[in-house]
mmCIF file of the N, C-alpha and C atoms, coordinates in Angstrom:
data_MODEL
# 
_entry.id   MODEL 
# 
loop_
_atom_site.group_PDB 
_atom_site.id 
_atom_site.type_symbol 
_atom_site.label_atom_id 
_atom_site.label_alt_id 
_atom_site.label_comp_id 
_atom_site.label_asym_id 
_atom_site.label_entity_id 
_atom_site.label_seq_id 
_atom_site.pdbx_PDB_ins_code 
_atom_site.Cartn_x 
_atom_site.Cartn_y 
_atom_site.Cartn_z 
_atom_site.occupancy 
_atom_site.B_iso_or_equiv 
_atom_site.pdbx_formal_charge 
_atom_site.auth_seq_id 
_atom_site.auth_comp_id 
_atom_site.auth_asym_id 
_atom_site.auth_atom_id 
_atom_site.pdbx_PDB_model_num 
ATOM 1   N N  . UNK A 1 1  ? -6.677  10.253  -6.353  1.00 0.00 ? 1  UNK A N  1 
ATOM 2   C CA . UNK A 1 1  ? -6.385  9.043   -5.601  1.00 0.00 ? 1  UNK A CA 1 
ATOM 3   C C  . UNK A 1 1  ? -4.872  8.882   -5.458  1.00 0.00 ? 1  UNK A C  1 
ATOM 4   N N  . UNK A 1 2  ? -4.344  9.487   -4.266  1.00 0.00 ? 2  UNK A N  1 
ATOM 5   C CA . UNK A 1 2  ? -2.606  10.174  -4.674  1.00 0.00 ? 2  UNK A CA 1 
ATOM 6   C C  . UNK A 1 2  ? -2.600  8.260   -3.787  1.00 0.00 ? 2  UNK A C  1 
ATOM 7   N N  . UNK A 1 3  ? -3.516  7.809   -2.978  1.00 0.00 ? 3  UNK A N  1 
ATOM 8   C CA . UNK A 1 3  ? -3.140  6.509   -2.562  1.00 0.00 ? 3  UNK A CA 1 
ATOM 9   C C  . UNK A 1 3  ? -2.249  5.516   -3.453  1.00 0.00 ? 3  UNK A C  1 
ATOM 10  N N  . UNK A 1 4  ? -3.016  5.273   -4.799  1.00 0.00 ? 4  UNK A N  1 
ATOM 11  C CA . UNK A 1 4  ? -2.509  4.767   -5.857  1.00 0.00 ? 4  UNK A CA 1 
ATOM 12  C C  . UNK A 1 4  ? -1.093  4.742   -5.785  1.00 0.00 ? 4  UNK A C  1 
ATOM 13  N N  . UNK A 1 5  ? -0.558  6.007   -6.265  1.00 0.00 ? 5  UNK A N  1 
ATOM 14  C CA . UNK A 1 5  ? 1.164   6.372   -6.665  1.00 0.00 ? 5  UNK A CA 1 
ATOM 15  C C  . UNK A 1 5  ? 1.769   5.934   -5.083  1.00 0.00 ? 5  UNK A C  1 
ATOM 16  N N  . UNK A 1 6  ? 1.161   6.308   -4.224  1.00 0.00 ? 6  UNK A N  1 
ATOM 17  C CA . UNK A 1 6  ? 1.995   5.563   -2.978  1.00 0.00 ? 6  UNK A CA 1 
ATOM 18  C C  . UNK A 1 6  ? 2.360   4.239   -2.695  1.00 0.00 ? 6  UNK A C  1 
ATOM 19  N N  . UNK A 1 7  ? 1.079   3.295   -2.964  1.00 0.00 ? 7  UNK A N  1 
ATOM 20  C CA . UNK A 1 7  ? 1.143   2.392   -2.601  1.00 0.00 ? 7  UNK A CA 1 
ATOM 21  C C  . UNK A 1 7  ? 2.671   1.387   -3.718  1.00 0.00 ? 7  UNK A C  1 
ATOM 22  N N  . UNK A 1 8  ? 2.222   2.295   -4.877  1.00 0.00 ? 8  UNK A N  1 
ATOM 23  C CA . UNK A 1 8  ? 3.348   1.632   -6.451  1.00 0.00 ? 8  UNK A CA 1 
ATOM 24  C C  . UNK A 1 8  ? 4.383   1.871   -5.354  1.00 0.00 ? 8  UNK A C  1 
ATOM 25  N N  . UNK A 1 9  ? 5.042   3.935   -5.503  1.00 0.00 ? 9  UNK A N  1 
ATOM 26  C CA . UNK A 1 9  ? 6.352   3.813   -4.683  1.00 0.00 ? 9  UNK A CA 1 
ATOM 27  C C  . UNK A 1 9  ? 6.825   3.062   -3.666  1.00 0.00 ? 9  UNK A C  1 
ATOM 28  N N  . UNK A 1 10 ? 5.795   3.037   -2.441  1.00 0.00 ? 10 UNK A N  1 
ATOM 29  C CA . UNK A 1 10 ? 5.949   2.287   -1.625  1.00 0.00 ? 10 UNK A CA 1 
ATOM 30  C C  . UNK A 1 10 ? 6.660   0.522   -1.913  1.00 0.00 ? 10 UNK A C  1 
ATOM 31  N N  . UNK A 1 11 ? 5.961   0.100   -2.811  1.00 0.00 ? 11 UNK A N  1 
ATOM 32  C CA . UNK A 1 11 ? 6.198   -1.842  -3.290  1.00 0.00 ? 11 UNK A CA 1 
ATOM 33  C C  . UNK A 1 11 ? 8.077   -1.220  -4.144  1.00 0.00 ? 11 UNK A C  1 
ATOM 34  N N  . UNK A 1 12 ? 7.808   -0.199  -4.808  1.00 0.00 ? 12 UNK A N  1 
ATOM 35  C CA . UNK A 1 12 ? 9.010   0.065   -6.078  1.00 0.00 ? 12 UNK A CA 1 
ATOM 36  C C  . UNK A 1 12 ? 10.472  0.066   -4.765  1.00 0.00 ? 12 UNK A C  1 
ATOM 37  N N  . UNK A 1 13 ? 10.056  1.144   -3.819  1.00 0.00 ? 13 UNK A N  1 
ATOM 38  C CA . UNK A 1 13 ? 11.160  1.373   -2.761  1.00 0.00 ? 13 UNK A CA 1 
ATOM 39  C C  . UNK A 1 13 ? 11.641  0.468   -2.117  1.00 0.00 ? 13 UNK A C  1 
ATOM 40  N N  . UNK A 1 14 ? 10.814  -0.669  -2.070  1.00 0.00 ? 14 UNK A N  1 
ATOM 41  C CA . UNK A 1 14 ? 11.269  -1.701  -0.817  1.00 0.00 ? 14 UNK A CA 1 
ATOM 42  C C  . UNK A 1 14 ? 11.839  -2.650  -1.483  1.00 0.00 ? 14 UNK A C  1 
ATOM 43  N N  . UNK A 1 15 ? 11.810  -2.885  -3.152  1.00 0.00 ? 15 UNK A N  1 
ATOM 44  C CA . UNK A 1 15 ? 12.131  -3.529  -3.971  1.00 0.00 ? 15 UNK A CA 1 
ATOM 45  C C  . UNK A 1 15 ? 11.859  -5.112  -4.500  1.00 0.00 ? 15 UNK A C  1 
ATOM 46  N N  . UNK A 1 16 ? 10.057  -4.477  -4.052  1.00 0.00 ? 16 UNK A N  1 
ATOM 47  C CA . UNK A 1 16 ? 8.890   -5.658  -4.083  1.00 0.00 ? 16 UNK A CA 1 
ATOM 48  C C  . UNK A 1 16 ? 8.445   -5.528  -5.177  1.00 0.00 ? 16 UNK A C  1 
ATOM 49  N N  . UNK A 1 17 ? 8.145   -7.039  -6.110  1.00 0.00 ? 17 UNK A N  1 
ATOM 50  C CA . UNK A 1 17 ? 7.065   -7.102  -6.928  1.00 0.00 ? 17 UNK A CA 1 
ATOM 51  C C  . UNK A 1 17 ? 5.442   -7.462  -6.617  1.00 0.00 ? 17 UNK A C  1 
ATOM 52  N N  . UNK A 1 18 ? 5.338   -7.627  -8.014  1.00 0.00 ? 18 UNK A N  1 
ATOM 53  C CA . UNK A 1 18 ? 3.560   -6.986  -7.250  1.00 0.00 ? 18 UNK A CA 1 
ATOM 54  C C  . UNK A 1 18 ? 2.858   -8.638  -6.749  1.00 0.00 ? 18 UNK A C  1 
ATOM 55  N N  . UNK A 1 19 ? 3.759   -9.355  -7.177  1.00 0.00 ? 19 UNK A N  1 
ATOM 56  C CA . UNK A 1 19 ? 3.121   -10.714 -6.710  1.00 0.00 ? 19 UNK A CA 1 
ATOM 57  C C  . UNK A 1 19 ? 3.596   -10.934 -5.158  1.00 0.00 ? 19 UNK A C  1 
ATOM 58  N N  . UNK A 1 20 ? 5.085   -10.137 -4.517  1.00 0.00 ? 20 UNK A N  1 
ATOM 59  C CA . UNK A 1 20 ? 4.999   -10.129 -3.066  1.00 0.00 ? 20 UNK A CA 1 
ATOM 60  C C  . UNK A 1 20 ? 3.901   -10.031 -2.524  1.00 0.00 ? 20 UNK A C  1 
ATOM 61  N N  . UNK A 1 21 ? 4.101   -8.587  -2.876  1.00 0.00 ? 21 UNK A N  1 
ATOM 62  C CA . UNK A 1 21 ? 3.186   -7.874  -2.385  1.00 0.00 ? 21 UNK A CA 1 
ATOM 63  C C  . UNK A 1 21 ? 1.352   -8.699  -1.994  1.00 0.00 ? 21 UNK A C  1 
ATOM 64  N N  . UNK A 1 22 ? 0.712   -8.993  -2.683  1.00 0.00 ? 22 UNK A N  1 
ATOM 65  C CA . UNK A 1 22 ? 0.126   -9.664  -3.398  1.00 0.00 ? 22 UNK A CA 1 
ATOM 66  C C  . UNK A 1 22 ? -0.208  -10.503 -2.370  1.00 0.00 ? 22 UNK A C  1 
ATOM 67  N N  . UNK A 1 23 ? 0.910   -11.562 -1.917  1.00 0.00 ? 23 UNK A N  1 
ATOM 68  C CA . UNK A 1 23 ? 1.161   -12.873 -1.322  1.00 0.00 ? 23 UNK A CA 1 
ATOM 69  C C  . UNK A 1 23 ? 0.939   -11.918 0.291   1.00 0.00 ? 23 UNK A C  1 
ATOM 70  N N  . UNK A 1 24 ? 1.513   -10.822 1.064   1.00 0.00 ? 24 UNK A N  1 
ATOM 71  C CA . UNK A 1 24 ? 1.168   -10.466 1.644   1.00 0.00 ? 24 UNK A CA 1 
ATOM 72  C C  . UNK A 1 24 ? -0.186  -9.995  2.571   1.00 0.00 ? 24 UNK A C  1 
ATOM 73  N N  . UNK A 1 25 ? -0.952  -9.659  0.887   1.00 0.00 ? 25 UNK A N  1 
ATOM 74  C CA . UNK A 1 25 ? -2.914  -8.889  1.058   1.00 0.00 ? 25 UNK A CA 1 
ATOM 75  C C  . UNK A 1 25 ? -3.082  -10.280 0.799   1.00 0.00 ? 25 UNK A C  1 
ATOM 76  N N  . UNK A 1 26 ? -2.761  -11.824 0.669   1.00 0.00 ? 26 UNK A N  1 
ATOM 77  C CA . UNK A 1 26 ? -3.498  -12.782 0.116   1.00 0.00 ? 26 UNK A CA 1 
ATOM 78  C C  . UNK A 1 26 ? -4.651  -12.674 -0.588  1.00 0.00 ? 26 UNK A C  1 
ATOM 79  N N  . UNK A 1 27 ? -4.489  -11.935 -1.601  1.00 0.00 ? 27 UNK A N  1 
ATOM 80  C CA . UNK A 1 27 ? -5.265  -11.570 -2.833  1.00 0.00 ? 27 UNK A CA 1 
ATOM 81  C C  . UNK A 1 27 ? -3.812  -12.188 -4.462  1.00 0.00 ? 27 UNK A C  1 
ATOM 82  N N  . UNK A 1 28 ? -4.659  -12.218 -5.607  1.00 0.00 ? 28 UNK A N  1 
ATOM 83  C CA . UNK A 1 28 ? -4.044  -12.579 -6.503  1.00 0.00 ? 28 UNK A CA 1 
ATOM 84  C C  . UNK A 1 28 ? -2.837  -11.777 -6.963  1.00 0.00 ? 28 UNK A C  1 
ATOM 85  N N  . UNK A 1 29 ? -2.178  -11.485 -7.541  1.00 0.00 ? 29 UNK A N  1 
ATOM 86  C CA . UNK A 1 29 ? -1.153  -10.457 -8.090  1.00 0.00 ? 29 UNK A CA 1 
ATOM 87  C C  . UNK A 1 29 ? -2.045  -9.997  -9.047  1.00 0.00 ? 29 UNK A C  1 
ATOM 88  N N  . UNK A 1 30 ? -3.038  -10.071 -9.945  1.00 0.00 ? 30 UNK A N  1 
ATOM 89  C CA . UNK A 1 30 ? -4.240  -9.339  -10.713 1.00 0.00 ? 30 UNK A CA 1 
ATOM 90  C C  . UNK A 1 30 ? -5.124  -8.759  -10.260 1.00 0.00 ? 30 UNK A C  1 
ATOM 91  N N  . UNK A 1 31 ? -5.323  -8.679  -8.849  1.00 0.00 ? 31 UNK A N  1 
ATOM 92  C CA . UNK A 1 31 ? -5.871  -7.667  -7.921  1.00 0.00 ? 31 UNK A CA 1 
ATOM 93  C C  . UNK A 1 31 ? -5.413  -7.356  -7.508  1.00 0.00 ? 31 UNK A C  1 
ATOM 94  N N  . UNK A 1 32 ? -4.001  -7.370  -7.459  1.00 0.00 ? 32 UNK A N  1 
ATOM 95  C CA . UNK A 1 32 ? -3.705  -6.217  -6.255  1.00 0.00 ? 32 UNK A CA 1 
ATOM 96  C C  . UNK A 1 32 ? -2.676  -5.227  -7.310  1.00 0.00 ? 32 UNK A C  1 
ATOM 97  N N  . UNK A 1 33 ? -2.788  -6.175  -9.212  1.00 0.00 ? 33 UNK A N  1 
ATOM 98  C CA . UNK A 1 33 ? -2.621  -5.114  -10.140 1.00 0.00 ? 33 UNK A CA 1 
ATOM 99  C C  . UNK A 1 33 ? -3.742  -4.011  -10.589 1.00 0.00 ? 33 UNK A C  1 
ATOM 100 N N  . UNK A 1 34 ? -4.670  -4.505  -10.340 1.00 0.00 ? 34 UNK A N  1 
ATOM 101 C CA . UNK A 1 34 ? -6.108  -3.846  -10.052 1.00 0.00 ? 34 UNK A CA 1 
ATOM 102 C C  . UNK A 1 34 ? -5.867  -2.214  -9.458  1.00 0.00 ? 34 UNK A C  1 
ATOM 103 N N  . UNK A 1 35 ? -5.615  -2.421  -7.872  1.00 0.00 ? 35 UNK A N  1 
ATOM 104 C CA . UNK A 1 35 ? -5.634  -1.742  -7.208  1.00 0.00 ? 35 UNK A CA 1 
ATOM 105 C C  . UNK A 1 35 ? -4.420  -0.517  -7.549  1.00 0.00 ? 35 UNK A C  1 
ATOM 106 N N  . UNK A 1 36 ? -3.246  -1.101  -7.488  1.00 0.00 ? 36 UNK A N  1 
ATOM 107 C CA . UNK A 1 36 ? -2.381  -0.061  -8.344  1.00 0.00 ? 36 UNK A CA 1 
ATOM 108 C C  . UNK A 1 36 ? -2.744  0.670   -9.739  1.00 0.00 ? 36 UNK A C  1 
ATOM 109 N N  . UNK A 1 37 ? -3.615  0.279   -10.274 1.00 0.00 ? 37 UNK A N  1 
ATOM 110 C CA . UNK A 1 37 ? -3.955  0.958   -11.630 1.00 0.00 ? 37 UNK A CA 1 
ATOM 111 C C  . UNK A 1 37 ? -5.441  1.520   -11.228 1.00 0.00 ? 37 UNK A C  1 
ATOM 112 N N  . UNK A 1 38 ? -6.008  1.111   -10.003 1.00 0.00 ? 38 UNK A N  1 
ATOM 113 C CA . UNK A 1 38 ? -6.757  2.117   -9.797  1.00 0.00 ? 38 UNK A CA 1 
ATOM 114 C C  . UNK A 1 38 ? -8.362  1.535   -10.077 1.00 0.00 ? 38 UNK A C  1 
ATOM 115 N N  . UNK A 1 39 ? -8.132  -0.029  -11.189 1.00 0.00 ? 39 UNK A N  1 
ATOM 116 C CA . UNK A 1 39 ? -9.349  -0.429  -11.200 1.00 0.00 ? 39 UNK A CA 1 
ATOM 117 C C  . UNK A 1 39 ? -10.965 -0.794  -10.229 1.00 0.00 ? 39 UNK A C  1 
ATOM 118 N N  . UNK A 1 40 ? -9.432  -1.418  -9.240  1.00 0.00 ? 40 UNK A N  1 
ATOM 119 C CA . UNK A 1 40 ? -10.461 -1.652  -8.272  1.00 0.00 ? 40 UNK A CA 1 
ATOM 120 C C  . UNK A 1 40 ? -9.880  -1.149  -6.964  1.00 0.00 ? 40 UNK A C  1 
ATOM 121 N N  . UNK A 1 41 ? -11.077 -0.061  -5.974  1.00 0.00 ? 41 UNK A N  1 
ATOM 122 C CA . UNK A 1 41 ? -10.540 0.210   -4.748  1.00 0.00 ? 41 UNK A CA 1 
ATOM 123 C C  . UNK A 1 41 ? -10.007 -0.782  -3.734  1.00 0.00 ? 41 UNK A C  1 
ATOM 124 N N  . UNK A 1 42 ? -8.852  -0.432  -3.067  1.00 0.00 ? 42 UNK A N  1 
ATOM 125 C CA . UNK A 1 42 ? -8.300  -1.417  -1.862  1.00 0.00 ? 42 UNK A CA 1 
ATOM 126 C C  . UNK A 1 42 ? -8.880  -1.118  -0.852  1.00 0.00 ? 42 UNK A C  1 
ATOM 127 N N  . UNK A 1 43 ? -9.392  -2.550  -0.389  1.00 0.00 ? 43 UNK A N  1 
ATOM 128 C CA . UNK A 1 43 ? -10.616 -2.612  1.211   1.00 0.00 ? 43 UNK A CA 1 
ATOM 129 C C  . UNK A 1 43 ? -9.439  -1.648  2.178   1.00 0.00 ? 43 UNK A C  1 
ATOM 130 N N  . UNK A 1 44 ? -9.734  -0.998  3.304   1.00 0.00 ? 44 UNK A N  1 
ATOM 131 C CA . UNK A 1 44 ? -9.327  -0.477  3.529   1.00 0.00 ? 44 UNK A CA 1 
ATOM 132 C C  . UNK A 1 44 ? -7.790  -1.279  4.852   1.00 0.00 ? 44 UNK A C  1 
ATOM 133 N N  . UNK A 1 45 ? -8.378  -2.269  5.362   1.00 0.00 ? 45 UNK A N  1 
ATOM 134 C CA . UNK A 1 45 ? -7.715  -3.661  5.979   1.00 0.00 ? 45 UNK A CA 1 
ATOM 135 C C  . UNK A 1 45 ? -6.831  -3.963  5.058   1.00 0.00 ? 45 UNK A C  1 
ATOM 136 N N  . UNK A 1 46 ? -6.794  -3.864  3.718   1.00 0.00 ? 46 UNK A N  1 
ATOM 137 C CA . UNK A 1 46 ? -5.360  -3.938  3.085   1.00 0.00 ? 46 UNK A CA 1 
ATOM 138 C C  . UNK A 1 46 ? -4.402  -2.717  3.085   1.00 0.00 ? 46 UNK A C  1 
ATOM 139 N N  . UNK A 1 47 ? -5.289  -1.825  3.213   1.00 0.00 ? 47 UNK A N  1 
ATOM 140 C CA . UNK A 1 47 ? -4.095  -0.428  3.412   1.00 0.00 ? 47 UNK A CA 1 
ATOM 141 C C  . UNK A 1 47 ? -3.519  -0.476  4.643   1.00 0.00 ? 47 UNK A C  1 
ATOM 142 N N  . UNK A 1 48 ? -4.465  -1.052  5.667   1.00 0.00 ? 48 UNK A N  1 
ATOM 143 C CA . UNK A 1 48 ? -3.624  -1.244  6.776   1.00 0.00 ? 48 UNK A CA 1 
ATOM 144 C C  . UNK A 1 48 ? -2.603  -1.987  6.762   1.00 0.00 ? 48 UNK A C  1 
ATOM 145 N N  . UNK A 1 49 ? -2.793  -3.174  6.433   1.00 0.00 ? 49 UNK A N  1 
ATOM 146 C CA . UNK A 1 49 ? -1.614  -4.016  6.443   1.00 0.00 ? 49 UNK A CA 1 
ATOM 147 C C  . UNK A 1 49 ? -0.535  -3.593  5.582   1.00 0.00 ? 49 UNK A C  1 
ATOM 148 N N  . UNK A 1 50 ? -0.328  -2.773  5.062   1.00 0.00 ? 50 UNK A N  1 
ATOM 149 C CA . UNK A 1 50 ? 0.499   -2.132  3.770   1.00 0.00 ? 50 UNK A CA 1 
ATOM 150 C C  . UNK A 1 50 ? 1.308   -1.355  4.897   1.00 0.00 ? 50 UNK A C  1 
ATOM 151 N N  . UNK A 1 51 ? 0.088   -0.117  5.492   1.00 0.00 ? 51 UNK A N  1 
ATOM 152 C CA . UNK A 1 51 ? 0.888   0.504   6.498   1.00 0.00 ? 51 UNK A CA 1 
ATOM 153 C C  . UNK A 1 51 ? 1.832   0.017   7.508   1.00 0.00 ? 51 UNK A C  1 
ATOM 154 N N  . UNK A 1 52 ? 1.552   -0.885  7.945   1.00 0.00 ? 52 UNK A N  1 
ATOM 155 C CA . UNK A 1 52 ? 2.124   -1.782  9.422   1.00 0.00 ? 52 UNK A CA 1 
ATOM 156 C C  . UNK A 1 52 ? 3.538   -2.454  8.229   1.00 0.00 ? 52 UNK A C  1 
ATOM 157 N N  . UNK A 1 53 ? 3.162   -3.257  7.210   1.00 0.00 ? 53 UNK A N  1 
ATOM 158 C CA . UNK A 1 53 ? 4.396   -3.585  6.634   1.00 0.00 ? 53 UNK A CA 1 
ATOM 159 C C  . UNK A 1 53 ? 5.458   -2.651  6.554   1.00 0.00 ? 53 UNK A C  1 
ATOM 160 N N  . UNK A 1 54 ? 5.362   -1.675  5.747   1.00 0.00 ? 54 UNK A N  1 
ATOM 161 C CA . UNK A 1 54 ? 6.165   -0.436  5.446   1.00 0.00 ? 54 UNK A CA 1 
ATOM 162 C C  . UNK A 1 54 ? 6.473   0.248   6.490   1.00 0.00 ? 54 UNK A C  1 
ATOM 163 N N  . UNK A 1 55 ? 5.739   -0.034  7.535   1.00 0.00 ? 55 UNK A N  1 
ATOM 164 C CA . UNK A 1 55 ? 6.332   1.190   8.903   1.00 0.00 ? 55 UNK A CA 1 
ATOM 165 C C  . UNK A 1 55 ? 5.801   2.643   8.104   1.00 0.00 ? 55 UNK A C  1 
ATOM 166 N N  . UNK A 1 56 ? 4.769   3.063   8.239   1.00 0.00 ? 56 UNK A N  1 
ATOM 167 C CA . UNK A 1 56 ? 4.250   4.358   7.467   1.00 0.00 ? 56 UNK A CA 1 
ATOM 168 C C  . UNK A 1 56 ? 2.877   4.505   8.158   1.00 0.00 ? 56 UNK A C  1 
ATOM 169 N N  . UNK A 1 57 ? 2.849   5.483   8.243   1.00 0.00 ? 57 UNK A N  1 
ATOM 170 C CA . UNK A 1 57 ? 1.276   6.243   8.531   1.00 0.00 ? 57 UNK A CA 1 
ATOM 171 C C  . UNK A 1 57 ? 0.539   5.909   7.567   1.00 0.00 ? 57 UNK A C  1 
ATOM 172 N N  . UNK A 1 58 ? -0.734  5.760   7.599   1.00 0.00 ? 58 UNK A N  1 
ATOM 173 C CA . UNK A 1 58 ? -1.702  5.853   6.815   1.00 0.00 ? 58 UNK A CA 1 
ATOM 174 C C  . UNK A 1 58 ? -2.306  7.259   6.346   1.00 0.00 ? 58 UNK A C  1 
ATOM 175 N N  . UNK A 1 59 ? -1.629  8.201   6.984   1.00 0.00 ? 59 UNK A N  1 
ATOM 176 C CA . UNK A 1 59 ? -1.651  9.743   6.608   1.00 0.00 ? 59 UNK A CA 1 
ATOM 177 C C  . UNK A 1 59 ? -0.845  9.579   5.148   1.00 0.00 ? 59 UNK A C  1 
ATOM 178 N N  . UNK A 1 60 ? 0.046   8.673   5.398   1.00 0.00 ? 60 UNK A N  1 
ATOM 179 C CA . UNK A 1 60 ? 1.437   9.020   4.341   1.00 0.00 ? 60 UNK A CA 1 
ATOM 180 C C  . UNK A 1 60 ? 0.797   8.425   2.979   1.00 0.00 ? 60 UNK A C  1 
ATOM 181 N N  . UNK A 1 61 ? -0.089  7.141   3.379   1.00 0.00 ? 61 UNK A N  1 
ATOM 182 C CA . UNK A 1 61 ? -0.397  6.206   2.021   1.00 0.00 ? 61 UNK A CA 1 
ATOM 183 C C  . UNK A 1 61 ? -1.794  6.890   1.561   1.00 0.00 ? 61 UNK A C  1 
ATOM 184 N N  . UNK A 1 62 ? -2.345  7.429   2.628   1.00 0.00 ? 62 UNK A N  1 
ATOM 185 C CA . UNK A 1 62 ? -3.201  8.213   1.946   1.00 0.00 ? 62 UNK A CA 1 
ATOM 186 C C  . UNK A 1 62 ? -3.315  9.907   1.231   1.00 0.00 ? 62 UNK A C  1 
ATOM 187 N N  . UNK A 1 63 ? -1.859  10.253  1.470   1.00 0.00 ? 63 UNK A N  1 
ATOM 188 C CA . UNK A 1 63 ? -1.486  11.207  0.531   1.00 0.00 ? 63 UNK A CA 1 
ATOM 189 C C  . UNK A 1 63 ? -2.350  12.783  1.197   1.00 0.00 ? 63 UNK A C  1 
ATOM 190 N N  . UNK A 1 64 ? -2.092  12.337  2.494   1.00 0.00 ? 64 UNK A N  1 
ATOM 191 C CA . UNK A 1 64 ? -2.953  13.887  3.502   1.00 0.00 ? 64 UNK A CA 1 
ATOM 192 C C  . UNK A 1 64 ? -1.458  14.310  3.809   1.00 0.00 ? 64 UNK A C  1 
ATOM 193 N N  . UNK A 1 65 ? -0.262  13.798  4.387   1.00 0.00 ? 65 UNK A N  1 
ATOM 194 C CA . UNK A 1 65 ? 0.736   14.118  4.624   1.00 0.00 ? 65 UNK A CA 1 
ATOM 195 C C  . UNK A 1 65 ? 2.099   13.730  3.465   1.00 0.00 ? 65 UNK A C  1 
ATOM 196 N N  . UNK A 1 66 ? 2.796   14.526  3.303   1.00 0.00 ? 66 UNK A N  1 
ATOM 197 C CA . UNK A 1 66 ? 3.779   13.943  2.791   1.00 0.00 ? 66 UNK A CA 1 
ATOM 198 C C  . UNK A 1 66 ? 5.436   13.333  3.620   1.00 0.00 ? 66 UNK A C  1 
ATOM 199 N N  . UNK A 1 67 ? 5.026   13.394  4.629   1.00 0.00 ? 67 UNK A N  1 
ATOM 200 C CA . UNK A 1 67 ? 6.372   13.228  5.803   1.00 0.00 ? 67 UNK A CA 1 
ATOM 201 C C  . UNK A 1 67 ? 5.502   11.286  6.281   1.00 0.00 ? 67 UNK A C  1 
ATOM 202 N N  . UNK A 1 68 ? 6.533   10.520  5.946   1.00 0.00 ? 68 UNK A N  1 
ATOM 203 C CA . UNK A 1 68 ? 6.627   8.977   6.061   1.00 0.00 ? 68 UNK A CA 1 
ATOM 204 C C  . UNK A 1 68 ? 7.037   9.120   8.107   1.00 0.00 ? 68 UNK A C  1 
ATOM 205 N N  . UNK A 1 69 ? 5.682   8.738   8.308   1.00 0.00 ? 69 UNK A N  1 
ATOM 206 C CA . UNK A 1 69 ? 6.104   8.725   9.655   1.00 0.00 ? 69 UNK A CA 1 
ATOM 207 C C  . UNK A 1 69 ? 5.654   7.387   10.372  1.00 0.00 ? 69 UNK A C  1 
ATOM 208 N N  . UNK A 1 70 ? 6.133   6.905   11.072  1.00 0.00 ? 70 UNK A N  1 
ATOM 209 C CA . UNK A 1 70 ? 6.227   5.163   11.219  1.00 0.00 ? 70 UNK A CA 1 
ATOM 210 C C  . UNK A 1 70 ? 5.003   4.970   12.075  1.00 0.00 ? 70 UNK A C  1 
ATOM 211 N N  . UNK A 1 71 ? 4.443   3.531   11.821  1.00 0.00 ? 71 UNK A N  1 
ATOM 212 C CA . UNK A 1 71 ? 2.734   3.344   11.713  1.00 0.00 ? 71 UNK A CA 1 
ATOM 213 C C  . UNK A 1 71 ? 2.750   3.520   13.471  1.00 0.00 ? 71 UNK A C  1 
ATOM 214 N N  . UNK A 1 72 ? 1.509   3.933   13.888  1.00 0.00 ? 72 UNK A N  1 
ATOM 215 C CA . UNK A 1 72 ? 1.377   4.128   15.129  1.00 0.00 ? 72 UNK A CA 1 
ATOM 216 C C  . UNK A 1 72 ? 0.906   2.830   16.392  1.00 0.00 ? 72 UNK A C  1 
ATOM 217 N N  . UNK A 1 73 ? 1.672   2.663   17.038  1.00 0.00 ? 73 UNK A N  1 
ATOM 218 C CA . UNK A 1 73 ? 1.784   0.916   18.143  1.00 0.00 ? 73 UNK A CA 1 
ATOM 219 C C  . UNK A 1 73 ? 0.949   1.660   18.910  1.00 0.00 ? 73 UNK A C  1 
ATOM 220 N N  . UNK A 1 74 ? 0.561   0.392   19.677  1.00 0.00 ? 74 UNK A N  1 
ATOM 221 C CA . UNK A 1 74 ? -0.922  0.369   20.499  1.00 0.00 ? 74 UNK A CA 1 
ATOM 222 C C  . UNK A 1 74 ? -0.045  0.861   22.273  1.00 0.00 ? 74 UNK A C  1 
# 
């Protein structure tokens, strides 16, 4: 689940804590500590919104690519 370590780097790089973050998925900061530790899977509508925040592929957060390439506009 290389998603996991992305999503951490991802919050660590931008120099977000996990309760931003958190306030963003409007979920608690204990679920969305959940999800970084892997307890509980992230619906997949939160990875999106992760992606679109960060400007990143969902290739990138899902750990198929390693090249950060900016989320794709309609």
């Amino acid at each position: 689940m290389k998603y996991i370590q992305r999503i951490r780097d991802l919050r660590e790089d931008n120099d977000l804590n996990q309760t931003q973050v958190a306030t963003i998925l409007h979920v608690g900061q204990t679920t969305y500590s959940d999800y970084e530790k892997g307890k509980v899977r992230i619906p997949i509508e939160h990875l999106i919104t992760l992606a679109k925040y960060y400007d990143v592929n969902l290739d990138y957060i899902a750990g198929i690519s390693d090249i950060k390439c900016k989320f794709p506009k309609k």
